[in-house]
C-alpha positions in Angstrom: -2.9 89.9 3.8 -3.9 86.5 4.8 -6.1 85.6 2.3 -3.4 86.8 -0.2 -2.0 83.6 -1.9 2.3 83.8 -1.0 4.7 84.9 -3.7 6.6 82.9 -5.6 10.5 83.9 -5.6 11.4 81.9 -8.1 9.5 81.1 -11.8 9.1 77.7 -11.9 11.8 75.3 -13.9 10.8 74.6 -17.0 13.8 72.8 -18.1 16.5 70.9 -16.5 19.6 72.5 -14.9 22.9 72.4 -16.0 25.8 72.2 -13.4 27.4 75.5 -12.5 31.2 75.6 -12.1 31.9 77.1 -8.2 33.3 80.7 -9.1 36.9 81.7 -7.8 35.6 83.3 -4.9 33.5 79.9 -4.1 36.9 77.7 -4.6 38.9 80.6 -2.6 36.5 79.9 0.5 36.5 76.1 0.3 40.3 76.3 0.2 40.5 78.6 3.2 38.2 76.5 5.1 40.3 73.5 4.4 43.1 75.5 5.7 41.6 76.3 8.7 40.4 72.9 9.4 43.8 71.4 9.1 45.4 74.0 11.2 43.0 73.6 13.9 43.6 69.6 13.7 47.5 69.8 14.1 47.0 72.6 17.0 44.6 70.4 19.0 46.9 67.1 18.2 50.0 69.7 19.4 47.6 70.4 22.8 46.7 67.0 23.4 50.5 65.7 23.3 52.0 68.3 25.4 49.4 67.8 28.1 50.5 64.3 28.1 54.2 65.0 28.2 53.5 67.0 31.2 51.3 64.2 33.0 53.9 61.8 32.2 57.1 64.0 33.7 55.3 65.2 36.9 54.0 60.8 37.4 57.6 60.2 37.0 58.4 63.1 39.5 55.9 62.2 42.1 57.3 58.6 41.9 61.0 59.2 41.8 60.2 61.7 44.8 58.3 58.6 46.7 60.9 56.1 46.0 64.1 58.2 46.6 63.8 57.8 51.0 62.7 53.7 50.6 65.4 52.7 48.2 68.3 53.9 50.3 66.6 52.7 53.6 66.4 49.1 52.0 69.5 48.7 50.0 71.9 46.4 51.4 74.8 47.5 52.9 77.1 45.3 50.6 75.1 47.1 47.5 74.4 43.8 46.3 71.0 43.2 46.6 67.8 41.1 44.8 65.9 43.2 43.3 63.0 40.9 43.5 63.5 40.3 47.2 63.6 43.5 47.6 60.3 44.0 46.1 59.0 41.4 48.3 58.3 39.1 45.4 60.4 36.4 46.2 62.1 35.6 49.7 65.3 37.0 50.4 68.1 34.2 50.2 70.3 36.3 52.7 66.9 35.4 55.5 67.0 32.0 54.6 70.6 31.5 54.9 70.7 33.3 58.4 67.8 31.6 59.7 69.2 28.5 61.8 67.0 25.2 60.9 65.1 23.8 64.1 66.8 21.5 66.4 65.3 18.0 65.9 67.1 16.4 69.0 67.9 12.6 68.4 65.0 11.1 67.6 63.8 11.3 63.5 60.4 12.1 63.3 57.7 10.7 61.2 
């Protein structure tokens, strides 16, 4: 067997080729696997936003949950508050308006 020369499964060409149309059952499995391509595109963009949507509603959970006991415990009683000041961006102008300047005595210094 090994000194037998291998087969040859096809003659060889003798002339040129002409294109072959695909047959109906060809074009019927390109068309499914188009299909299923798309579908599986859609589903997996469907996935990947829903999994965000739930990230984003339990961040906003977790956050309203850790802001809810601060926000009451620093409002201002009047309800009128900076934001900002609040923050702790900027001062607060009701501190600086309580706070009594220093007593200079008489004498101006320089």
């Amino acid at each position: 067997m090994a000194s037998e020369p291998p087969r040859r499964v096809l003659e060889p060409l003798s002339a040129p080729q002409h294109f072959a149309p695909p047959s109906a059952r060809e074009l019927r499995a390109q068309a499914v696997q188009r299909l299923q391509t798309g579908l599986f595109g859609l589903a997996a963009i469907l996935l990947i936003v829903g999994l965000a949507d739930i990230i984003n509603e339990r961040a906003l959970k977790a956050e309203a949950a850790n802001q809810a006991p601060s926000t009451t415990a620093s409002a201002s009683p009047t309800g009128k508050g900076d934001p900002l000041a609040d923050a702790g961006v900027v001062p607060s102008a009701s501190a600086s308006a309580d706070a009594k300047p220093p007593a200079t005595g008489g004498a101006p210094q320089n």
